[in-house]
MOPAC internal coordinates of N, CA, C and O (Angstrom, degrees):
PM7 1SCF
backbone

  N    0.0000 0     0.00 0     0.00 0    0    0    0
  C    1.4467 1     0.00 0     0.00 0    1    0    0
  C    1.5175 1   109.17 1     0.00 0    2    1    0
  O    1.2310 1   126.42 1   -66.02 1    3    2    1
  N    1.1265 1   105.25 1   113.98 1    3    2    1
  C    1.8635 1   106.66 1  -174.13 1    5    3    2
  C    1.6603 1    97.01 1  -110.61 1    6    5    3
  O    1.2310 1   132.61 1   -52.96 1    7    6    5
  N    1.4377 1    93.24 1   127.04 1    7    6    5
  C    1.9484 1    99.91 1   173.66 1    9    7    6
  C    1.5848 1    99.01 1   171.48 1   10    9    7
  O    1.2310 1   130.98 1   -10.93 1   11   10    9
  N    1.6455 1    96.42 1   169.07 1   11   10    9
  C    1.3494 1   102.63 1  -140.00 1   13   11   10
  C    1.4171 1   114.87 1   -65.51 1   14   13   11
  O    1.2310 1   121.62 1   -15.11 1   15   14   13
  N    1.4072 1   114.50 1   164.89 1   15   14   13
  C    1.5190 1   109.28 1   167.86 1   17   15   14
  C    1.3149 1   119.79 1   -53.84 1   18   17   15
  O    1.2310 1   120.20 1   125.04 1   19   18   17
  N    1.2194 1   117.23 1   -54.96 1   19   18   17
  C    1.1757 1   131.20 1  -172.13 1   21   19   18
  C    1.6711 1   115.83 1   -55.70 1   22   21   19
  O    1.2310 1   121.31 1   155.77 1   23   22   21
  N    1.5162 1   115.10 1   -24.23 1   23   22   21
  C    1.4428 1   142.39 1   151.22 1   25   23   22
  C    1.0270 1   121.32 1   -33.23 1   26   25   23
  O    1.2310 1   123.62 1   126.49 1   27   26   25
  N    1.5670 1   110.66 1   -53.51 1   27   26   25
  C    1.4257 1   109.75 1  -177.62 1   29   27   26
  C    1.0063 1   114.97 1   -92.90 1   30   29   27
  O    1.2310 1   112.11 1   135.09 1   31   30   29
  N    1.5953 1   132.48 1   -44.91 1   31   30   29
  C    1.4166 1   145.52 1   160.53 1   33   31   30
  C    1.4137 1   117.32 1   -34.96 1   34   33   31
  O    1.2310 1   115.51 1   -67.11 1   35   34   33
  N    1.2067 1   126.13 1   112.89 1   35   34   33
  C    1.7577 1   108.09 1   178.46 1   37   35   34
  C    1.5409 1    89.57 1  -114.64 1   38   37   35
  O    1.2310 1   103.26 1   121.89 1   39   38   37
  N    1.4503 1   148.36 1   -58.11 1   39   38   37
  C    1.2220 1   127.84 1  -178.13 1   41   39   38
  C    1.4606 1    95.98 1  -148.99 1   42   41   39
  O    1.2310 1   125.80 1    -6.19 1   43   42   41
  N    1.2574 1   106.47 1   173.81 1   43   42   41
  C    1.4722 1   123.91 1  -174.92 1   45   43   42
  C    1.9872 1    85.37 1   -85.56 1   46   45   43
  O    1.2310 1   130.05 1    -6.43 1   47   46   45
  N    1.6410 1    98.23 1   173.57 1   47   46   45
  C    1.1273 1   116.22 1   177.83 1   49   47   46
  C    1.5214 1   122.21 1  -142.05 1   50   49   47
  O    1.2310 1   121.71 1   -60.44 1   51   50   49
  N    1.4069 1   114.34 1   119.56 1   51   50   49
  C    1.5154 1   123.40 1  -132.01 1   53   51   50
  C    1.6933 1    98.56 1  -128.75 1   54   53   51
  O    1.2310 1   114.32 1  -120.07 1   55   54   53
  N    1.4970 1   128.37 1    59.93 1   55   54   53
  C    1.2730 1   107.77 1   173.66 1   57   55   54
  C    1.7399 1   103.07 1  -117.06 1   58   57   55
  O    1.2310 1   115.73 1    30.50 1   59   58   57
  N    1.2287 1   125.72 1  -149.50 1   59   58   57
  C    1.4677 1   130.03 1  -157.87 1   61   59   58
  C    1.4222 1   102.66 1   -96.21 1   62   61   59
  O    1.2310 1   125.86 1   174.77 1   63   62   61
  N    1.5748 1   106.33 1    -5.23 1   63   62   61
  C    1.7868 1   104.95 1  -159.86 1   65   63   62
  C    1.2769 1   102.42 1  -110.35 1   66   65   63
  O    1.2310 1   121.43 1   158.41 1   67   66   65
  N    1.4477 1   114.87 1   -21.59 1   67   66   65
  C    1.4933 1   142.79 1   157.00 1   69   67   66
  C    1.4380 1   114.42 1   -49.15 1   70   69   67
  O    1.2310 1   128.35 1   122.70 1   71   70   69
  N    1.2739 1   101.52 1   -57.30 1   71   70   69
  C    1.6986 1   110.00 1  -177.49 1   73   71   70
  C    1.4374 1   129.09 1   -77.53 1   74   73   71
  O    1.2310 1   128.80 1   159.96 1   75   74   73
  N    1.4763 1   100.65 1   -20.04 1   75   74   73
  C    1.3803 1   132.26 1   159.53 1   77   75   74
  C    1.8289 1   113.72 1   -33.07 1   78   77   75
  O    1.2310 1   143.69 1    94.13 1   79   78   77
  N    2.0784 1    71.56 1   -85.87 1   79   78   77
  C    1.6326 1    92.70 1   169.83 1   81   79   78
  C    1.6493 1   119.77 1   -49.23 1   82   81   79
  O    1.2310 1   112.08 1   138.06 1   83   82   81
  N    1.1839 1   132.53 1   -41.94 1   83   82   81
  C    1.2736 1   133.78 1  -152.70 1   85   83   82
  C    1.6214 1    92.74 1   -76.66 1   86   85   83
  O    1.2310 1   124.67 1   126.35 1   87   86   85
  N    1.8131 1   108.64 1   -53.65 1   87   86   85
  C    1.6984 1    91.90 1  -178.34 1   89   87   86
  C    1.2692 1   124.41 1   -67.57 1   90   89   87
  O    1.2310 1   116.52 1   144.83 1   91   90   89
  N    1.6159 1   124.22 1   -35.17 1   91   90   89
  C    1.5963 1   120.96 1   160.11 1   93   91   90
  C    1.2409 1   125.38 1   -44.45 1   94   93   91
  O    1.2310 1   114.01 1   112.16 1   95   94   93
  N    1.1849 1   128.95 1   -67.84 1   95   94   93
  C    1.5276 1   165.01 1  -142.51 1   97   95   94
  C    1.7028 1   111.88 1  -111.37 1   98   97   95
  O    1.2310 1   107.30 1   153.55 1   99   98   97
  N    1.1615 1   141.28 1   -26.45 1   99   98   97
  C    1.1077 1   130.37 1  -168.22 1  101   99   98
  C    1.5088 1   132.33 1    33.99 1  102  101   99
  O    1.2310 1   135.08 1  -122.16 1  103  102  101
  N    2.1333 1    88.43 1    57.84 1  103  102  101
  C    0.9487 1   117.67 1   162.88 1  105  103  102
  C    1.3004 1   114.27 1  -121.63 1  106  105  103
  O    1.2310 1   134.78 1   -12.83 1  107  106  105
  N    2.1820 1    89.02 1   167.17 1  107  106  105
  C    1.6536 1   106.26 1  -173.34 1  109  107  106
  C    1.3048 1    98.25 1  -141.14 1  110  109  107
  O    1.2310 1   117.37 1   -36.53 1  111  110  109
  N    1.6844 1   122.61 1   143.47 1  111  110  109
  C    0.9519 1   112.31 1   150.01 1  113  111  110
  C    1.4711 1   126.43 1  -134.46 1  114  113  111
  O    1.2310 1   123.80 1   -11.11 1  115  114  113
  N    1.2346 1   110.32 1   168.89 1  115  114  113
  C    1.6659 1   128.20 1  -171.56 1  117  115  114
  C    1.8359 1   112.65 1  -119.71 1  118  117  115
  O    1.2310 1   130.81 1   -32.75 1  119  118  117
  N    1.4083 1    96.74 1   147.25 1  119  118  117
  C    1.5957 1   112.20 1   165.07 1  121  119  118
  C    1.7539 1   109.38 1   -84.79 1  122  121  119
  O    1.2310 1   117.87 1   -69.33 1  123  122  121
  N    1.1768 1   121.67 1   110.67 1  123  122  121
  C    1.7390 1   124.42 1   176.41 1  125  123  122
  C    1.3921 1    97.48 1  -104.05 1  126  125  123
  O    1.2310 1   128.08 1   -19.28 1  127  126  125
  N    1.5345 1   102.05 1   160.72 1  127  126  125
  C    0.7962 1    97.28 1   123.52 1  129  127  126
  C    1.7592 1   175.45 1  -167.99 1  130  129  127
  O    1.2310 1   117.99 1    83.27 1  131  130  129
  N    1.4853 1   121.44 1   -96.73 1  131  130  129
  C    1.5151 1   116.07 1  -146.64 1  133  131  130
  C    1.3767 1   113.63 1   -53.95 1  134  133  131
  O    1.2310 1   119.70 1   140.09 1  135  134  133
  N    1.9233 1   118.17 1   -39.91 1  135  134  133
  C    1.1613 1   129.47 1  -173.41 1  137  135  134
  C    1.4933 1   116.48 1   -81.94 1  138  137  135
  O    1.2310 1   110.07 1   176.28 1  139  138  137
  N    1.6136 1   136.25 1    -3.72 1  139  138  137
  C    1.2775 1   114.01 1  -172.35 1  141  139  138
  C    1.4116 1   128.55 1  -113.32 1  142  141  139
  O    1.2310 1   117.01 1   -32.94 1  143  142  141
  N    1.1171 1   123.29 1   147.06 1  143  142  141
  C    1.2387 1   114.01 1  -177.53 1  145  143  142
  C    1.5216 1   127.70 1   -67.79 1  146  145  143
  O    1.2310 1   113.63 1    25.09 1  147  146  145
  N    1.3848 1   129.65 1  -154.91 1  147  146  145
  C    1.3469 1   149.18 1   161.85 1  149  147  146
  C    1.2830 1   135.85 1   -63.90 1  150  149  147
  O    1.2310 1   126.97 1   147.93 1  151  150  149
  N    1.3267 1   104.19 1   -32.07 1  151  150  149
  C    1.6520 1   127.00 1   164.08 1  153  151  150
  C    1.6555 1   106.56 1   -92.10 1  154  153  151
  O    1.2310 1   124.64 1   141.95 1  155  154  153
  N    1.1150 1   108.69 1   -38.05 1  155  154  153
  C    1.6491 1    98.86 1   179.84 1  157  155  154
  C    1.8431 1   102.30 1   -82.95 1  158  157  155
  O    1.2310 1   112.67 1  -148.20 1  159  158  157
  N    1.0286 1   131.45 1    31.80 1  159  158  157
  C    1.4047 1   129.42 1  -147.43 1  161  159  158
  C    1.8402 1    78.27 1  -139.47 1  162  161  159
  O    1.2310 1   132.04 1    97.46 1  163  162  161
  N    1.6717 1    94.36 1   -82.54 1  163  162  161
  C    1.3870 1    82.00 1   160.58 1  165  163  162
  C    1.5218 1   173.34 1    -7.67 1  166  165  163
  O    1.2310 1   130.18 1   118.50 1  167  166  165
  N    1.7473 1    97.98 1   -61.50 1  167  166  165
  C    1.2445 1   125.14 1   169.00 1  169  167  166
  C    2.0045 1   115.14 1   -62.67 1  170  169  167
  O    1.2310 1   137.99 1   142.42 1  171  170  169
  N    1.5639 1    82.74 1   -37.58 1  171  170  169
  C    1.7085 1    86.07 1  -155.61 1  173  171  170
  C    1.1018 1    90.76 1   -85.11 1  174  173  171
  O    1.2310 1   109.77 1   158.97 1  175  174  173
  N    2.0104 1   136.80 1   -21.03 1  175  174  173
  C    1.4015 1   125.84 1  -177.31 1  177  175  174
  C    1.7122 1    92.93 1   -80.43 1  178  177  175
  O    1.2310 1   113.35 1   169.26 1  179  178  177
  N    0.9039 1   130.18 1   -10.74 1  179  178  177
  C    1.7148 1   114.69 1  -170.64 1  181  179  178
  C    1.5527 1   112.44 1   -94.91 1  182  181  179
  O    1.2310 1   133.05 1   159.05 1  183  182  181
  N    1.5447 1    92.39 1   -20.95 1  183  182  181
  C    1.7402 1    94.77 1  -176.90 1  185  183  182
  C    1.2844 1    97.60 1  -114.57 1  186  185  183
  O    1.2310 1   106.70 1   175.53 1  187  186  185
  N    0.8389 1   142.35 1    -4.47 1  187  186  185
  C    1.4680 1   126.33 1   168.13 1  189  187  186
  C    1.6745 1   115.39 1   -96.86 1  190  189  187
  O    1.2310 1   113.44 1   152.05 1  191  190  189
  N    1.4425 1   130.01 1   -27.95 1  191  190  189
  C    1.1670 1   120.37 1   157.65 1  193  191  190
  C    1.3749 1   120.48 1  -136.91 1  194  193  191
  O    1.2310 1   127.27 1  -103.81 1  195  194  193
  N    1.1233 1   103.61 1    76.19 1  195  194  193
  C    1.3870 1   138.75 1  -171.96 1  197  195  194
  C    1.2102 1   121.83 1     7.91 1  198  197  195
  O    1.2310 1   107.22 1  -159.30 1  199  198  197
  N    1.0692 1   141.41 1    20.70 1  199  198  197
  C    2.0605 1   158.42 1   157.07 1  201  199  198
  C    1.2946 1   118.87 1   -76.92 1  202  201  199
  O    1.2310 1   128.71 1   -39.89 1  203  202  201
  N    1.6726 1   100.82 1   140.11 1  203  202  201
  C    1.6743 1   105.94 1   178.58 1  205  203  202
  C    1.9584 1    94.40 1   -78.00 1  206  205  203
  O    1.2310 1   137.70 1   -36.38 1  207  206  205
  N    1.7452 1    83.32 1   143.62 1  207  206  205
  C    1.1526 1    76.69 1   179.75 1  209  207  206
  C    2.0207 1   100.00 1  -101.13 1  210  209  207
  O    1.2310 1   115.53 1   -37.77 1  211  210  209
  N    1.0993 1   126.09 1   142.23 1  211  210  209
  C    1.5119 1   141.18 1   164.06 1  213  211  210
  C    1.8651 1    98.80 1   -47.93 1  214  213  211
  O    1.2310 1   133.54 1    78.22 1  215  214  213
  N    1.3197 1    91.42 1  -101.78 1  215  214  213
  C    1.8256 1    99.86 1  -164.57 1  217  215  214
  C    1.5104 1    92.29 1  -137.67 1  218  217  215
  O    1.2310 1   127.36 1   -31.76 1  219  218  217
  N    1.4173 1   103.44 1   148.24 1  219  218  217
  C    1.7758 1   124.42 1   163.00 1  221  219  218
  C    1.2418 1   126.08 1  -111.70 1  222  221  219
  O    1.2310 1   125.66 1   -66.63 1  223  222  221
  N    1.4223 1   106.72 1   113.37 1  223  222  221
  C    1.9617 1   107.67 1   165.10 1  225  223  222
  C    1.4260 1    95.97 1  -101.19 1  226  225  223
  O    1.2310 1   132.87 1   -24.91 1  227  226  225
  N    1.8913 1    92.74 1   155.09 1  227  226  225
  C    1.5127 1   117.22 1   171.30 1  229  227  226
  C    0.8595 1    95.21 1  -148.44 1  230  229  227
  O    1.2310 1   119.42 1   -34.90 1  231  230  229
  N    1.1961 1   118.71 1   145.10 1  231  230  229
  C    1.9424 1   165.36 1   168.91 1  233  231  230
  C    1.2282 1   105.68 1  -107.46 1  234  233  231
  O    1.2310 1   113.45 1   -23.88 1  235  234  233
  N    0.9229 1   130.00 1   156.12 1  235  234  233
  C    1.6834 1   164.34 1  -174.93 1  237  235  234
  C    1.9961 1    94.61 1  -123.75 1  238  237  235
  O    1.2310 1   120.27 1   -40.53 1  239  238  237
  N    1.0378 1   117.09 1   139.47 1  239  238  237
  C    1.5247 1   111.87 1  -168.57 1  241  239  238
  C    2.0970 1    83.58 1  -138.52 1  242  241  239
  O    1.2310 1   120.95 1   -91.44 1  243  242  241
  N    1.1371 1   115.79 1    88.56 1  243  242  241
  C    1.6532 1    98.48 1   156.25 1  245  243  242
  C    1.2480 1   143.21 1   -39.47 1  246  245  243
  O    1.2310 1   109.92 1   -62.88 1  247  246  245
  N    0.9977 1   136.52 1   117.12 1  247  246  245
  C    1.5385 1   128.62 1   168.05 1  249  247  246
  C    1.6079 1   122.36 1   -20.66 1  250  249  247
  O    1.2310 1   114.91 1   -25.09 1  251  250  249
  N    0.9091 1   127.25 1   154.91 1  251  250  249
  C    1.2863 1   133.89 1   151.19 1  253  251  250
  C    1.9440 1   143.44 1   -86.92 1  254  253  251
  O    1.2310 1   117.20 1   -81.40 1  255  254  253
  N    0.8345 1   122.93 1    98.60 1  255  254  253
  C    1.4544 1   114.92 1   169.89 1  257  255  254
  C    1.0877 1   119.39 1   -28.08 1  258  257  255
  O    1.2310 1   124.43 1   -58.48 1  259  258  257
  N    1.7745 1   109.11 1   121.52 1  259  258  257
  C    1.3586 1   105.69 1   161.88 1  261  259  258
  C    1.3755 1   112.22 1  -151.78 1  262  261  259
  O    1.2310 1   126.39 1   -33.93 1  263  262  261
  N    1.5472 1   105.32 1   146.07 1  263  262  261
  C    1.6587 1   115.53 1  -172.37 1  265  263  262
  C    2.0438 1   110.03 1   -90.66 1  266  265  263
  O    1.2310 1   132.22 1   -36.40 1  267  266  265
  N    1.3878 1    94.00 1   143.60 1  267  266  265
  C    1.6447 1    95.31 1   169.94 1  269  267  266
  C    1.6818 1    95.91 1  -129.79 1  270  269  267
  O    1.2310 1   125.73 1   -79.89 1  271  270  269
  N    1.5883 1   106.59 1   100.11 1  271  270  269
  C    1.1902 1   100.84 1  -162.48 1  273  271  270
  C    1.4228 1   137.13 1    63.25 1  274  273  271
  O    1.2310 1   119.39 1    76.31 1  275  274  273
  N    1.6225 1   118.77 1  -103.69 1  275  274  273
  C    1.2002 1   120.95 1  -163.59 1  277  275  274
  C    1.5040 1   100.97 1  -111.25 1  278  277  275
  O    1.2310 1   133.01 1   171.16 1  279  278  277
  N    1.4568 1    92.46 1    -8.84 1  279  278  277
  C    1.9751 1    97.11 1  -164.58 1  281  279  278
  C    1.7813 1    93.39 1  -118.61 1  282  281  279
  O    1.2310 1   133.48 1   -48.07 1  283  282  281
  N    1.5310 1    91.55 1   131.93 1  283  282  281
  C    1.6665 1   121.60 1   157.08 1  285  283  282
  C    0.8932 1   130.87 1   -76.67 1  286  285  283
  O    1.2310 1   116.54 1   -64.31 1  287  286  285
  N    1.6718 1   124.18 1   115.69 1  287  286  285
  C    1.1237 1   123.52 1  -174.05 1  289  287  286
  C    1.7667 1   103.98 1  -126.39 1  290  289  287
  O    1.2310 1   121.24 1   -24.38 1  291  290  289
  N    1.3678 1   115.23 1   155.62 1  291  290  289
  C    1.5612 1   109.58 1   166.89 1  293  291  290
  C    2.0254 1   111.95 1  -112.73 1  294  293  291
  O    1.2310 1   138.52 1   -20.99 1  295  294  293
  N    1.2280 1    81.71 1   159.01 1  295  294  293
  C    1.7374 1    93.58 1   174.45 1  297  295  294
  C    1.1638 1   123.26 1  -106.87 1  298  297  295
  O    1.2310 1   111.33 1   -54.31 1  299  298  297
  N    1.6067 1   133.92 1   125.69 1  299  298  297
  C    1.6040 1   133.01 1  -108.54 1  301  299  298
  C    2.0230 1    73.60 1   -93.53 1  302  301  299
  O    1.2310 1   135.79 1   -26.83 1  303  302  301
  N    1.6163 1    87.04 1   153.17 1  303  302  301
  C    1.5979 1   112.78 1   165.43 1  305  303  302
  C    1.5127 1   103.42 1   -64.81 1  306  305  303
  O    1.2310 1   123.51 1   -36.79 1  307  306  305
  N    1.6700 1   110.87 1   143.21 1  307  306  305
  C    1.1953 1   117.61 1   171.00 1  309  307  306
  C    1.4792 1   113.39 1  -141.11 1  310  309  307
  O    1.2310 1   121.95 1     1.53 1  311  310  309
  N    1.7850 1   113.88 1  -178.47 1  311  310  309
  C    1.5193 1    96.87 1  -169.98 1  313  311  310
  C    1.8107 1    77.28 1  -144.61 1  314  313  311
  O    1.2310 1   137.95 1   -25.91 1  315  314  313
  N    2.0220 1    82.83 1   154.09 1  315  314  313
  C    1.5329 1    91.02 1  -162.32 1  317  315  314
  C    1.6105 1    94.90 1  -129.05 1  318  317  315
  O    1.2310 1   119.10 1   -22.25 1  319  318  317
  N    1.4061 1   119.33 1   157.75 1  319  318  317
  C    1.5975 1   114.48 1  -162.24 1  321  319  318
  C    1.8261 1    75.72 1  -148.77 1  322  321  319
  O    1.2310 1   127.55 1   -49.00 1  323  322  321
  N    1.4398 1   103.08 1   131.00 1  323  322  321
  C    1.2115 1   130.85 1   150.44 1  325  323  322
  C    1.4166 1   117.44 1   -97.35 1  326  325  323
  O    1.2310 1   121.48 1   -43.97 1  327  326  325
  N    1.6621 1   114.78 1   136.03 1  327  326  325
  C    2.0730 1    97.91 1   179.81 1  329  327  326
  C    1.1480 1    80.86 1  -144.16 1  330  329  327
  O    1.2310 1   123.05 1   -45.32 1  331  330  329
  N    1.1895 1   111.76 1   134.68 1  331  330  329
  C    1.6933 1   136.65 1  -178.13 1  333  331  330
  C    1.7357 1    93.40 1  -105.07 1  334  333  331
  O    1.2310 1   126.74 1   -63.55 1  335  334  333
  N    1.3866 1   104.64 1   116.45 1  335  334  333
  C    1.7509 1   112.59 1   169.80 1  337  335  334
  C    1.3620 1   123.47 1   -99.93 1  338  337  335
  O    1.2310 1   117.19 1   -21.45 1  339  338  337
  N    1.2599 1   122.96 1   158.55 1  339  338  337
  C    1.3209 1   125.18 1  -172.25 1  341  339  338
  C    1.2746 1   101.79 1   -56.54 1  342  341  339
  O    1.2310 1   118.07 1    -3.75 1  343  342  341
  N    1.8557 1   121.29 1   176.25 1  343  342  341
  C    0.8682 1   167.14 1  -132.92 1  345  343  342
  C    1.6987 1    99.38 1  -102.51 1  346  345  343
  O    1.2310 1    99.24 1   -99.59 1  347  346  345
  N    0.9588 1   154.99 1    80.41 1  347  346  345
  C    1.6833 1   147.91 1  -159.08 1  349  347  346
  C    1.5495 1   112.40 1   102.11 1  350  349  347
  O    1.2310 1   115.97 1   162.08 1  351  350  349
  N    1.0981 1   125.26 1   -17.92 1  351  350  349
  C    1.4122 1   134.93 1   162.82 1  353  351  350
  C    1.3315 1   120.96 1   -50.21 1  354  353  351
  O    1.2310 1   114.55 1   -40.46 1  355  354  353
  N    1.3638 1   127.93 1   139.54 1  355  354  353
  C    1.4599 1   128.46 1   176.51 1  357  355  354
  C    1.5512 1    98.51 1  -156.64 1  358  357  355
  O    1.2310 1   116.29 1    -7.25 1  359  358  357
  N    1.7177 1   124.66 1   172.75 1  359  358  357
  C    0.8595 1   135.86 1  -127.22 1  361  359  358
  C    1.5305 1    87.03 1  -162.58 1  362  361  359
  O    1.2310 1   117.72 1   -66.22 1  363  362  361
  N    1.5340 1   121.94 1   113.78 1  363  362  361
  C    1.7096 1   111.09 1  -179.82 1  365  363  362
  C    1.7473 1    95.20 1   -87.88 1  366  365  363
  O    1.2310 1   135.90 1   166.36 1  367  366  365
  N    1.2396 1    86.83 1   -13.64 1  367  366  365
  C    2.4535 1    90.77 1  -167.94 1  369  367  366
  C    1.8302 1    88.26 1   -47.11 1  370  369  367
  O    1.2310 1   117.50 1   151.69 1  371  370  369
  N    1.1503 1   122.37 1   -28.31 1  371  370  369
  C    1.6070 1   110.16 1  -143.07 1  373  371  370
  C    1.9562 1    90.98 1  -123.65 1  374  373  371
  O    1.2310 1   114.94 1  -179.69 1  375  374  373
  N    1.1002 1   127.20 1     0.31 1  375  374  373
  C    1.3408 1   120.36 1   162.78 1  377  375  374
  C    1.2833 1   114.80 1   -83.33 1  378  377  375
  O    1.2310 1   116.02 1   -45.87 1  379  378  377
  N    1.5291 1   125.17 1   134.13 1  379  378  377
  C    1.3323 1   144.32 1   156.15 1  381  379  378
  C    1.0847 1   116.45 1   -51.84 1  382  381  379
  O    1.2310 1   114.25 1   -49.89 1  383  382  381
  N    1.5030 1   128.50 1   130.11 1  383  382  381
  C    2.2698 1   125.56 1   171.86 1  385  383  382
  C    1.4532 1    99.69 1   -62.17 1  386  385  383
  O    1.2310 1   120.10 1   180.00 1  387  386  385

């Protein structure tokens, strides 16, 4: 399946456990999505912001239940990609001015 980086990438992913990882670990992660794999996960993090990427995990993250009152509603399934980068690699998406 050939298509754009930017295709697969829908946004970076920015919480405390994220930032955690990124200063320990020299990790990042992103929202993809539903259909792509690990290699297509890959490709589009190496060519679109220019870093070797190390290794990629993905999760599948379910929605959540939620009530409005009397009525049930759910919150749409999503898929989550961790990419661990080499060794001297950095990421300006995730530096503060």
């Amino acid at each position: 399946m050939k298509c754009d980086p930017f295709d697969v990438l829908i946004r970076p992913l920015l919480t405390e456990k994220i930032t955690g990882l990124q200063d320990r670990a020299n990790r990042v992660a992103f929202v993809v999505k539903h259909d792509v794999n690990r290699i297509e996960i890959r490709r589009a993090v190496e060519s679109a912001l220019n870093v070797k990427v190390k290794s990629v995990n993905v999760m599948k993250v379910m929605g959540k239940k939620k009530r409005q009152g009397r009525y049930l509603g759910k919150r749409p399934d999503w898929k989550k990609a961790i990419v661990t980068l080499h060794e001297g690699e950095k990421l300006e998406l995730y530096e503060s001015a």
